[in-house]
C-alpha positions as CSV (number, residue, x, y, z in Angstrom):
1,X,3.0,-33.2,2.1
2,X,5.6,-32.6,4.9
3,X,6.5,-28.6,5.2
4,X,10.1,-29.1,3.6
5,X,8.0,-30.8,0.5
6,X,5.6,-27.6,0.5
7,X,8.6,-25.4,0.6
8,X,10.5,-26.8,-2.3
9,X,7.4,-26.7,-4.3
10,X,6.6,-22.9,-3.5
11,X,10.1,-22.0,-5.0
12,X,9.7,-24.2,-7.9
13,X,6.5,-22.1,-8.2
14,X,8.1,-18.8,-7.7
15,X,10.7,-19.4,-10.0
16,X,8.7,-20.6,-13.1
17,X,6.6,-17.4,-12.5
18,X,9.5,-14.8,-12.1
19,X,11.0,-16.4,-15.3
20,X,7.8,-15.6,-17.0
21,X,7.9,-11.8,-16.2
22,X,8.8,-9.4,-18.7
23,X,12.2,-8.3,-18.6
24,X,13.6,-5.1,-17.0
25,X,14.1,-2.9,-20.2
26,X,15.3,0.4,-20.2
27,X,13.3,3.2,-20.3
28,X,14.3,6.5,-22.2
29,X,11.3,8.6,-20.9
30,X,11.1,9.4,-16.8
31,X,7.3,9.7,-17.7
32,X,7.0,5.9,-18.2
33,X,9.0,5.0,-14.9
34,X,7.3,7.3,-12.8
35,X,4.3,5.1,-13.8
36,X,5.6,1.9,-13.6
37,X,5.2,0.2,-10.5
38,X,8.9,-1.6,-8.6
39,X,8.4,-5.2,-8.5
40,X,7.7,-6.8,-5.0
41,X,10.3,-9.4,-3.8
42,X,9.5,-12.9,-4.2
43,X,10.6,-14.3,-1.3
44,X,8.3,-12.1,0.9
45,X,5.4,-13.1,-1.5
46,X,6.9,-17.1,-1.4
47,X,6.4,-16.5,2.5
48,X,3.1,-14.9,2.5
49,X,1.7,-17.5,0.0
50,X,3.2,-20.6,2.1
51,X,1.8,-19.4,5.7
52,X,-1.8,-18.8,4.0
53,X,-1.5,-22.7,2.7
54,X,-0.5,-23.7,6.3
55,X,-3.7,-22.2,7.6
56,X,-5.4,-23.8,5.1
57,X,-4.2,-27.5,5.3
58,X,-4.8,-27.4,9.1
């Protein structure tokens, strides 16, 4: 699997897992988003994830 290959599979990943999130709802208490944690970006996970199978494949 070429590194273009690995790429497009990582983002079909990504996606497919982002879609299964829960929604964004809103909150009417500031108790329950002080708690909640902000949501990491995908693409810096999507980059993380793909250098670490690099490493690996090698």
């Amino acid at each position: 699997m070429n590194e273009k290959e690995m790429q497009a599979l990582l983002r079909k990943t990504a996606a497919k897992a982002a879609a299964k999130k829960m929604p964004n709802r809103p909150t009417y208490d500031p108790a329950l988003d002080a708690t909640r944690a902000d949501r990491p970006e995908a693409s810096a996970d999507a980059t993380e994830i793909f250098q670490e199978m690099k490493k690996r494949d090698r």
